[in-house]
PDB file with one MODEL, atoms N, CA, C and O in Angstrom:
MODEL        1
ATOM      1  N   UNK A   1      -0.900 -15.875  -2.858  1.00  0.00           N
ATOM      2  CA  UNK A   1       0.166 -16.535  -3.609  1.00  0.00           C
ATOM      3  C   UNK A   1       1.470 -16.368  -2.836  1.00  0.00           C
ATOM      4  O   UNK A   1       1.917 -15.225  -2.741  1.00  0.00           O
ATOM      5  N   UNK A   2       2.444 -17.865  -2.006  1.00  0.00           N
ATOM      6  CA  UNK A   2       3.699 -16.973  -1.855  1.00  0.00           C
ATOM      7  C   UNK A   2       4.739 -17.284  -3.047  1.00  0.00           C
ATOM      8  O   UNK A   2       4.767 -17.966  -4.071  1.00  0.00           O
ATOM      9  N   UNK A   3       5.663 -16.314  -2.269  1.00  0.00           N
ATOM     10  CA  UNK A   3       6.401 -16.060  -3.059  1.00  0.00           C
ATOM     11  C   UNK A   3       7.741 -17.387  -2.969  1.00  0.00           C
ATOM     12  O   UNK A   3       7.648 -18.146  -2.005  1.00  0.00           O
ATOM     13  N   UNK A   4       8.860 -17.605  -3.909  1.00  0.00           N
ATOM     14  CA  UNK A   4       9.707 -18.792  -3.558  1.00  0.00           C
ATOM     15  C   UNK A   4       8.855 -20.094  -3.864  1.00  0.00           C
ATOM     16  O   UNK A   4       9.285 -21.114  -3.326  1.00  0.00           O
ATOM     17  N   UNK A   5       7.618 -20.232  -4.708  1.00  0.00           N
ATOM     18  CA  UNK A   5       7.364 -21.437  -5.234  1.00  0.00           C
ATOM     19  C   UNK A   5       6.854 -21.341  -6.451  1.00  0.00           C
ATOM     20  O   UNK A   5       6.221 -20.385  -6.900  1.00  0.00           O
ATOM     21  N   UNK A   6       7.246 -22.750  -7.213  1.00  0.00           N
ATOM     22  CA  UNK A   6       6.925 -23.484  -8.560  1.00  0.00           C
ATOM     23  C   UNK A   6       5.952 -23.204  -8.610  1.00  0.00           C
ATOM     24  O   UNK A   6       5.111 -23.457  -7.748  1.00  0.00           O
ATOM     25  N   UNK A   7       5.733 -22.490  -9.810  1.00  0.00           N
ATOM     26  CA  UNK A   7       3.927 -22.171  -9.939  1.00  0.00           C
ATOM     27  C   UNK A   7       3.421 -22.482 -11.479  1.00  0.00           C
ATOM     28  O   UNK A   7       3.525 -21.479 -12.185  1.00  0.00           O
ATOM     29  N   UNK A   8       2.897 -23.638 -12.164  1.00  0.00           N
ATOM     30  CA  UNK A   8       2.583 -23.695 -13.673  1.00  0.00           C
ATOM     31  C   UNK A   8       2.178 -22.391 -14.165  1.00  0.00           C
ATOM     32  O   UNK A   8       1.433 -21.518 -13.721  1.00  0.00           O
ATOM     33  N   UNK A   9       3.121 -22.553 -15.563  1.00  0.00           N
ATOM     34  CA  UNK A   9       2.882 -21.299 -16.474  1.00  0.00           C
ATOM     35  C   UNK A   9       1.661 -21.441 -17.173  1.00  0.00           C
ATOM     36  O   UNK A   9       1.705 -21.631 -18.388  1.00  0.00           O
ATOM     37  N   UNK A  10       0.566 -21.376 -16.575  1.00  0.00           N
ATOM     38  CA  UNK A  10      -1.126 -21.113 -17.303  1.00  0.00           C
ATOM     39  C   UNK A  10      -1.221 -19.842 -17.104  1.00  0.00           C
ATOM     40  O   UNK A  10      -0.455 -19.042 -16.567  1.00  0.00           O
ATOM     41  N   UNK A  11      -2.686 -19.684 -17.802  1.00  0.00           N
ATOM     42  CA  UNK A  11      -3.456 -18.908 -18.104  1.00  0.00           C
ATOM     43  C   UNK A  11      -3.825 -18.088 -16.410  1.00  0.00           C
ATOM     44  O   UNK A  11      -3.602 -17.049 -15.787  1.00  0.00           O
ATOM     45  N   UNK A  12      -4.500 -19.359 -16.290  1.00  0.00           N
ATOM     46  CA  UNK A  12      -4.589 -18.816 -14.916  1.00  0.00           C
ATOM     47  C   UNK A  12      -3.770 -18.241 -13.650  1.00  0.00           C
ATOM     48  O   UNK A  12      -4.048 -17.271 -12.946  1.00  0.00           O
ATOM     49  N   UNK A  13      -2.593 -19.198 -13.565  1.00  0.00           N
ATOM     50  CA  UNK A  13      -1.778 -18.494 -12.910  1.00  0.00           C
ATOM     51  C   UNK A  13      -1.083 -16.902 -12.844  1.00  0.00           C
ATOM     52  O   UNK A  13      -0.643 -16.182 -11.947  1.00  0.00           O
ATOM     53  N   UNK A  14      -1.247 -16.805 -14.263  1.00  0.00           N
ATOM     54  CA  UNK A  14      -1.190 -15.401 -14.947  1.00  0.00           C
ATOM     55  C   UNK A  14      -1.807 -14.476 -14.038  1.00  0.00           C
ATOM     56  O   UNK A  14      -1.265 -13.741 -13.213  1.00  0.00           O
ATOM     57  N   UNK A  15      -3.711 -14.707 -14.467  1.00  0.00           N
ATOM     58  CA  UNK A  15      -4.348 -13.914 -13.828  1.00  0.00           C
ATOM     59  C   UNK A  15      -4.310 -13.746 -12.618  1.00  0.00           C
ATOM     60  O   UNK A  15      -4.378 -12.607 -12.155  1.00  0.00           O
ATOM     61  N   UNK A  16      -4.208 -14.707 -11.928  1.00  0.00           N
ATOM     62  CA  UNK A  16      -4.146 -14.787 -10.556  1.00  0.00           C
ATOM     63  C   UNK A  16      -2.923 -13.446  -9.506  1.00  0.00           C
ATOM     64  O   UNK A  16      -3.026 -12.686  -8.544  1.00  0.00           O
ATOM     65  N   UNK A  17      -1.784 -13.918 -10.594  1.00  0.00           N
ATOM     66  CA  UNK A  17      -0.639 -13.386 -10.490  1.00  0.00           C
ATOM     67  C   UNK A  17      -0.841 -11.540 -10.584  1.00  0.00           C
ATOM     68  O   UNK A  17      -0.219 -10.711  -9.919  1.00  0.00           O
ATOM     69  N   UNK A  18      -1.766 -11.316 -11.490  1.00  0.00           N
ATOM     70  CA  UNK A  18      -1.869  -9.937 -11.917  1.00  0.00           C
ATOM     71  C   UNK A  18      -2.624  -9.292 -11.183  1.00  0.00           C
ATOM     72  O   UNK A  18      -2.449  -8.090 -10.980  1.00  0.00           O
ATOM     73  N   UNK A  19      -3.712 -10.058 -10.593  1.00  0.00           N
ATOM     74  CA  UNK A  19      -4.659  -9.744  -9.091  1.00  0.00           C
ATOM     75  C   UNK A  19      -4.204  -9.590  -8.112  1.00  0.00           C
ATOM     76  O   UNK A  19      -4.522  -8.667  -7.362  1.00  0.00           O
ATOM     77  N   UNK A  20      -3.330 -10.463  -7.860  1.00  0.00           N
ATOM     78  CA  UNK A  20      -2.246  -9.742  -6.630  1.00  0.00           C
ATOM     79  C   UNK A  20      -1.218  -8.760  -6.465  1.00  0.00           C
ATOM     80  O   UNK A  20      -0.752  -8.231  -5.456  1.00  0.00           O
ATOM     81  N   UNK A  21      -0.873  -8.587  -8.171  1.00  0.00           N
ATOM     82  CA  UNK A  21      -0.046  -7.180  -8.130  1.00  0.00           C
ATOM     83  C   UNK A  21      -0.775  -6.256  -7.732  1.00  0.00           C
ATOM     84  O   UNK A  21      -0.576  -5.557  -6.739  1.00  0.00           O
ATOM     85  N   UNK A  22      -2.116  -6.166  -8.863  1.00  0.00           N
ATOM     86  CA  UNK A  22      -3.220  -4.688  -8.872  1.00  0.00           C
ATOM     87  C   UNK A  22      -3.580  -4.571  -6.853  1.00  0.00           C
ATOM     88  O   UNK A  22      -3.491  -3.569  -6.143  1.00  0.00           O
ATOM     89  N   UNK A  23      -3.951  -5.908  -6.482  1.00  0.00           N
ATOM     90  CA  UNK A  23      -4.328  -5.537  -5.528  1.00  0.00           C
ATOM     91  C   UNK A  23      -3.002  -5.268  -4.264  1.00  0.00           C
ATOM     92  O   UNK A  23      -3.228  -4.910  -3.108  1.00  0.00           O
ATOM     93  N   UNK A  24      -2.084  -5.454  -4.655  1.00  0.00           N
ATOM     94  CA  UNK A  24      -0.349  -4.768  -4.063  1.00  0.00           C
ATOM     95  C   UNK A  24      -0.559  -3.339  -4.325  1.00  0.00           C
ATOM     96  O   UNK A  24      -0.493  -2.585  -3.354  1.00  0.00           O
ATOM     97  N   UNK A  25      -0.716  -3.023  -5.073  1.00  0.00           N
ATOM     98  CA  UNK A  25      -0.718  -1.946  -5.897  1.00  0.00           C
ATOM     99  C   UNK A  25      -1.537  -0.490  -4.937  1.00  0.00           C
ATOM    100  O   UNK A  25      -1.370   0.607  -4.404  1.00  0.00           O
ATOM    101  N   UNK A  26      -2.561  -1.669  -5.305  1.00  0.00           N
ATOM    102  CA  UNK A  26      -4.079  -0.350  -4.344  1.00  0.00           C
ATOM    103  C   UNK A  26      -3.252  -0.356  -2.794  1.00  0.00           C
ATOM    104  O   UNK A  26      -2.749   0.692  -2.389  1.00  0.00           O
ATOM    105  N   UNK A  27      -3.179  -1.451  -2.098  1.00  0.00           N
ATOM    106  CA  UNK A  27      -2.941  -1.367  -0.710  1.00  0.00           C
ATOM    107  C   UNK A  27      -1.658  -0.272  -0.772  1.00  0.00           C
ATOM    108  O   UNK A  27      -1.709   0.632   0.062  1.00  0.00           O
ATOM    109  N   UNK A  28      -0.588  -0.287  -1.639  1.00  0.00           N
ATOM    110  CA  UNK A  28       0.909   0.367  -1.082  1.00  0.00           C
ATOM    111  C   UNK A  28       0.099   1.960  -1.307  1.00  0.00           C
ATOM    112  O   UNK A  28       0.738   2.910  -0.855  1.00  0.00           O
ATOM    113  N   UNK A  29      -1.117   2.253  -1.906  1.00  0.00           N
ATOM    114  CA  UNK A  29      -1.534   3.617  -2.933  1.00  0.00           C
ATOM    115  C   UNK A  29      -2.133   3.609  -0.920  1.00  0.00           C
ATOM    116  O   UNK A  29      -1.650   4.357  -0.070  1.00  0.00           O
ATOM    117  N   UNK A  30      -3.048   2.739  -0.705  1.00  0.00           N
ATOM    118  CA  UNK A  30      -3.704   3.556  -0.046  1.00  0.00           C
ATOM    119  C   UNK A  30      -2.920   3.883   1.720  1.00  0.00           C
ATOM    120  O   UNK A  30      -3.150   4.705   2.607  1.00  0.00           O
ATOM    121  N   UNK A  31      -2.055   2.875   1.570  1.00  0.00           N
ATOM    122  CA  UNK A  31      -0.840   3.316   2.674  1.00  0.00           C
ATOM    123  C   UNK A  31      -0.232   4.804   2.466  1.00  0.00           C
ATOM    124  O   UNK A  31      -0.235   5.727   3.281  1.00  0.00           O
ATOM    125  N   UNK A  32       0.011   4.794   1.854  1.00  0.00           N
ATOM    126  CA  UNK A  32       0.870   6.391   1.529  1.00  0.00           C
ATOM    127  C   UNK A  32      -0.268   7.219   1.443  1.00  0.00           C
ATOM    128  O   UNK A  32       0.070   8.354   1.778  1.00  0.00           O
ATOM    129  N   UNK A  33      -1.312   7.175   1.185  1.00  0.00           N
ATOM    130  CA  UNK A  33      -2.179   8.632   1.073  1.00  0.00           C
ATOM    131  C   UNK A  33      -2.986   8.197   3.288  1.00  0.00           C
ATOM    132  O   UNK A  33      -3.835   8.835   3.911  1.00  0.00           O
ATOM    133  N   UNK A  34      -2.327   7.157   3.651  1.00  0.00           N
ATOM    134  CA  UNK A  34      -2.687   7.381   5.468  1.00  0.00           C
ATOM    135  C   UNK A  34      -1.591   7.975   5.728  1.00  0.00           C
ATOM    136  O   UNK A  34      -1.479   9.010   6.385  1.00  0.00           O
ATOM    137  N   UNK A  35      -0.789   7.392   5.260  1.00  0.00           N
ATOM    138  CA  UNK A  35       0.941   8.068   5.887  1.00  0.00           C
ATOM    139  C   UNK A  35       0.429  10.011   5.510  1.00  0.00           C
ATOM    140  O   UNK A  35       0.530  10.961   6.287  1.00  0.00           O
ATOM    141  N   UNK A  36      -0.016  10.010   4.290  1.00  0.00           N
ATOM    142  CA  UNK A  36      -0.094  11.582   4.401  1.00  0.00           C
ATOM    143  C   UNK A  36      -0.657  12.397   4.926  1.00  0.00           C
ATOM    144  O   UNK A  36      -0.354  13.587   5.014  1.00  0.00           O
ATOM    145  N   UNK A  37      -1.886  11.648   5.496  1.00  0.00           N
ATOM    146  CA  UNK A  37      -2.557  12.152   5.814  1.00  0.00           C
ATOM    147  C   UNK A  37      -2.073  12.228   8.099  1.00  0.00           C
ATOM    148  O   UNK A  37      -2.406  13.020   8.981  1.00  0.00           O
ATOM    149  N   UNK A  38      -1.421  11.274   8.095  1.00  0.00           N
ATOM    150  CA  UNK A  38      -1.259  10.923   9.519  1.00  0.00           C
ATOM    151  C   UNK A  38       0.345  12.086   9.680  1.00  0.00           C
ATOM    152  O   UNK A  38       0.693  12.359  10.829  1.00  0.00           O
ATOM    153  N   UNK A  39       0.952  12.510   8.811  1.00  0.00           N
ATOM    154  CA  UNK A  39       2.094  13.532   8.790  1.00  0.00           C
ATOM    155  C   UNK A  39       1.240  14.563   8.868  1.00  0.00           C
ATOM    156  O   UNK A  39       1.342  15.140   9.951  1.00  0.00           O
ATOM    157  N   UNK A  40       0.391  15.049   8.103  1.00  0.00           N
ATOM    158  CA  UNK A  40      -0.247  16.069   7.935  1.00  0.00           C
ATOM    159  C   UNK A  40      -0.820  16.262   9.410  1.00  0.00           C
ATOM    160  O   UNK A  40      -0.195  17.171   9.956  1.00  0.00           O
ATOM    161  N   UNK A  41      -1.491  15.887   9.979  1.00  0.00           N
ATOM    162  CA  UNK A  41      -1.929  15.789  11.248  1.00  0.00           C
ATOM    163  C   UNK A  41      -0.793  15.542  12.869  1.00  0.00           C
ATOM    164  O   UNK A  41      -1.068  15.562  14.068  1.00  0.00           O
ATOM    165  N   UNK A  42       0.219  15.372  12.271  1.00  0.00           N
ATOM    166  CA  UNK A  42       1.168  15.812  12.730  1.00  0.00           C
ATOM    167  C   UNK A  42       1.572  16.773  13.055  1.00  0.00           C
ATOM    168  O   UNK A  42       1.479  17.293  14.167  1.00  0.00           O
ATOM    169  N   UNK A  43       2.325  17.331  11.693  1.00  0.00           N
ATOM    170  CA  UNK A  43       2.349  19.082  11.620  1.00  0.00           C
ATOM    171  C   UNK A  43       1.120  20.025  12.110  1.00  0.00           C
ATOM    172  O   UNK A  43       1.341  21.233  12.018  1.00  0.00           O
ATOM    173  N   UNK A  44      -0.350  19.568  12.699  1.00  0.00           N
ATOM    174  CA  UNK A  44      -0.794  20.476  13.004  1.00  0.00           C
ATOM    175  C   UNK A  44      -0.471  20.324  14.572  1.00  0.00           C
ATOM    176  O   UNK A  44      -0.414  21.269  15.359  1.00  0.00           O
ATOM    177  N   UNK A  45      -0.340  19.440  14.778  1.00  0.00           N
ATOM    178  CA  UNK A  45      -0.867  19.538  15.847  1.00  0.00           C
ATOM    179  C   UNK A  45       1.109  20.466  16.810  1.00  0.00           C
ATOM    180  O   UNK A  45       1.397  21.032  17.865  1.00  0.00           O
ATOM    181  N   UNK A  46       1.716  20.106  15.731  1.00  0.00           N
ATOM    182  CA  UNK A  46       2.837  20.582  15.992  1.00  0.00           C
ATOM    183  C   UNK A  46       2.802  21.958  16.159  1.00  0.00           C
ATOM    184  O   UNK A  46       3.205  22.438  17.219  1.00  0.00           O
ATOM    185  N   UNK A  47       2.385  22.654  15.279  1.00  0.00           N
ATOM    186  CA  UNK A  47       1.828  24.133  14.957  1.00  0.00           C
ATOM    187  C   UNK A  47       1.074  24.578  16.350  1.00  0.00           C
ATOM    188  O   UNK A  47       1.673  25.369  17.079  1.00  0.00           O
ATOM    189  N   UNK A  48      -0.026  24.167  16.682  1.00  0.00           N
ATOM    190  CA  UNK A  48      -0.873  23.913  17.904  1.00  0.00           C
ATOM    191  C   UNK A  48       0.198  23.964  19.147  1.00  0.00           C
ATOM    192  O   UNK A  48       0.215  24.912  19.932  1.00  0.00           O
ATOM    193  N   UNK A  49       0.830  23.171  19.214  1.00  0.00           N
ATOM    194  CA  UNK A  49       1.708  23.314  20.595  1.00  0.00           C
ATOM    195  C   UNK A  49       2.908  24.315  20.680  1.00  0.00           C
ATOM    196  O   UNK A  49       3.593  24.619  21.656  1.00  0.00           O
ATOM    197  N   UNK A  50       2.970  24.760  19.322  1.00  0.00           N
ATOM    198  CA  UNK A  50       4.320  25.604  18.952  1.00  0.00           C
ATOM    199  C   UNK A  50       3.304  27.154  19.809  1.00  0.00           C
ATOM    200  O   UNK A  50       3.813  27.828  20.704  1.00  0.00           O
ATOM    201  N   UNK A  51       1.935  27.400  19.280  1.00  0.00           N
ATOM    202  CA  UNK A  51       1.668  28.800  19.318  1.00  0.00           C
ATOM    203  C   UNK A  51       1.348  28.778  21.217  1.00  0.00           C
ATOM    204  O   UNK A  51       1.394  29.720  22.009  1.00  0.00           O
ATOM    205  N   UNK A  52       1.044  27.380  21.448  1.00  0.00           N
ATOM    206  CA  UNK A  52       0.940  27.898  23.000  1.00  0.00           C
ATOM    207  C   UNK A  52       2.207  27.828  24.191  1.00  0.00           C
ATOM    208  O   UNK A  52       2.007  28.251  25.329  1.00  0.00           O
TER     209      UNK A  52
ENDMDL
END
């Protein structure tokens, strides 16, 4: 769906509309738990070069 166009107020458009939030939703969830995981792996390896 983009965004900046006329879109009829149905039923469907609704749903449609709400499928692309949920699925906004999951993608921004599963970005931030890589981001945490890619910081986290950071700091070790930071740790790692700190002790040698």
């Amino acid at each position: 769906m983009s965004f900046g166009q006329n879109v009829a107020a149905t039923k469907i458009e609704l749903f449609k509309y709400k499928k692309s939030s949920q699925i906004a939703v999951m993608v921004q969830q599963i970005l931030d738990d890589k981001r945490k995981v890619l910081l986290k792996n950071i700091e070790e390896m930071i740790q790692e070069a700190s002790k040698a």
